[in-house]
Every structure is written in structure tokens, then in C-alpha cells.
C-alpha positions as CSV (number, residue, x, y, z in Angstrom):
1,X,63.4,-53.5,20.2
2,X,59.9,-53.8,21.1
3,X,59.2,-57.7,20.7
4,X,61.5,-58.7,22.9
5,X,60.2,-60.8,26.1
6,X,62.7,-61.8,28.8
7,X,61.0,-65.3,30.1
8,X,63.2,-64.4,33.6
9,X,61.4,-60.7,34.5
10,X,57.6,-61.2,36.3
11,X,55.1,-61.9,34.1
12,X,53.3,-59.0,35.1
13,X,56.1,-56.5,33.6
14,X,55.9,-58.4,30.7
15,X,52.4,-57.9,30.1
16,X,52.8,-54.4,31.6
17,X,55.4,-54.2,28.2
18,X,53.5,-56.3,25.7
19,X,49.6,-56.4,26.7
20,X,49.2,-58.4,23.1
21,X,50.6,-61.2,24.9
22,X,48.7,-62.1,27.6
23,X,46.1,-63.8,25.4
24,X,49.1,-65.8,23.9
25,X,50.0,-66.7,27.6
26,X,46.7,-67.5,29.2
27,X,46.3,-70.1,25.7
28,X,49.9,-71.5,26.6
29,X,48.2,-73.1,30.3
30,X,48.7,-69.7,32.4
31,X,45.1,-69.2,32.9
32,X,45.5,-67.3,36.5
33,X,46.9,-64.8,34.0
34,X,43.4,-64.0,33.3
35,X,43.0,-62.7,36.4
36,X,43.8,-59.3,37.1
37,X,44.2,-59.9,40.7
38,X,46.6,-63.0,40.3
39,X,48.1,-60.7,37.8
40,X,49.2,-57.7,39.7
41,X,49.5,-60.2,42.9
42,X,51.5,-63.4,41.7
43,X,52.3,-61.4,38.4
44,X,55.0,-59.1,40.0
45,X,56.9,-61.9,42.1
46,X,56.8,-64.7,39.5
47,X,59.1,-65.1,35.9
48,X,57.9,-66.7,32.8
49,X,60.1,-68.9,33.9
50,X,58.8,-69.8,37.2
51,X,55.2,-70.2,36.1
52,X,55.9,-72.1,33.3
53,X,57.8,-75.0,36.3
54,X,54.8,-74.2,38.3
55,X,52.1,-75.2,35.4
56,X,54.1,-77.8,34.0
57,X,54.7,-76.1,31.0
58,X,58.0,-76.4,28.8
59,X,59.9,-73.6,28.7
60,X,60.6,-74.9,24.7
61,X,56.6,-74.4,23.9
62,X,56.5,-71.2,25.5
63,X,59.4,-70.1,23.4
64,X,58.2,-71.5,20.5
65,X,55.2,-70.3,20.9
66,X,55.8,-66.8,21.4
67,X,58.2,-66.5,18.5
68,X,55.7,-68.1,15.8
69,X,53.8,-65.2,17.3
70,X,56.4,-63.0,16.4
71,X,58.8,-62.1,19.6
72,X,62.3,-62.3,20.0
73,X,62.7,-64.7,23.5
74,X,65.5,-64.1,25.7
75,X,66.4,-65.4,29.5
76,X,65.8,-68.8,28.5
77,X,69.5,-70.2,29.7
């Protein structure tokens, strides 16, 4: 399935899988996300998961978030 995003890969093969999302992610609080440097630097060594500890984001919002916006979130546990 297509919509599915897996909150404990690297961001950056998320995106890489789902570009549509990055805008969804960037609103969420990741803004280095905008960044195509951090991206492709930080991007490929960090989860969903990790970022959202780094930014102080909950893990719940992000999930929430991203299934309102019509993805299936797995990895969470």
C-alpha cells in the first residue's frame, strides 16, 4: 500500500517514498525538513521517531496528523 509511513525508517526515505508529506512534516515542527541539505544529511540517520523526541513533538500529533491527512502510521510501539 502506498500510504503507509513507518515513523521508525529515516525521515529522508520517507519523503524519498511520499514527497506529499514533507509539507505535512515541516507544518508538524520539523522545519530542518525544509532543507534539502539537513534532509539528505540528518534525513538518512534520523526516524520520524527520533526527530519527533528531538523537537519535542508527540509522537500521538504526528500520527494523528498524518492520518487525518490520509496515511496508514505504523512503527509507532
Amino acid at each position: 500500500m502506498h500510504n503507509v509511513i513507518d515513523v521508525s525508517i529515516p525521515v529522508a526515505q520517507v519523503v524519498d517514498k511520499n514527497p506529499e508529506v514533507l509539507e505535512v512534516l515541516v507544518e508538524l515542527g520539523f522545519k530542518p525538513l525544509a532543507n534539502p541539505i539537513m534532509r539528505n544529511t540528518v534525513g538518512r540517520k534520523v526516524s520520524l521517531k527520533q526527530g519527533a523526541k528531538m523537537n519535542g513533538i508527540k509522537l500521538d500529533k504526528i500520527k494523528q496528523t498524518l492520518e487525518l491527512n490520509g496515511y496508514e502510521v505504523i512503527g509507532v510501539d
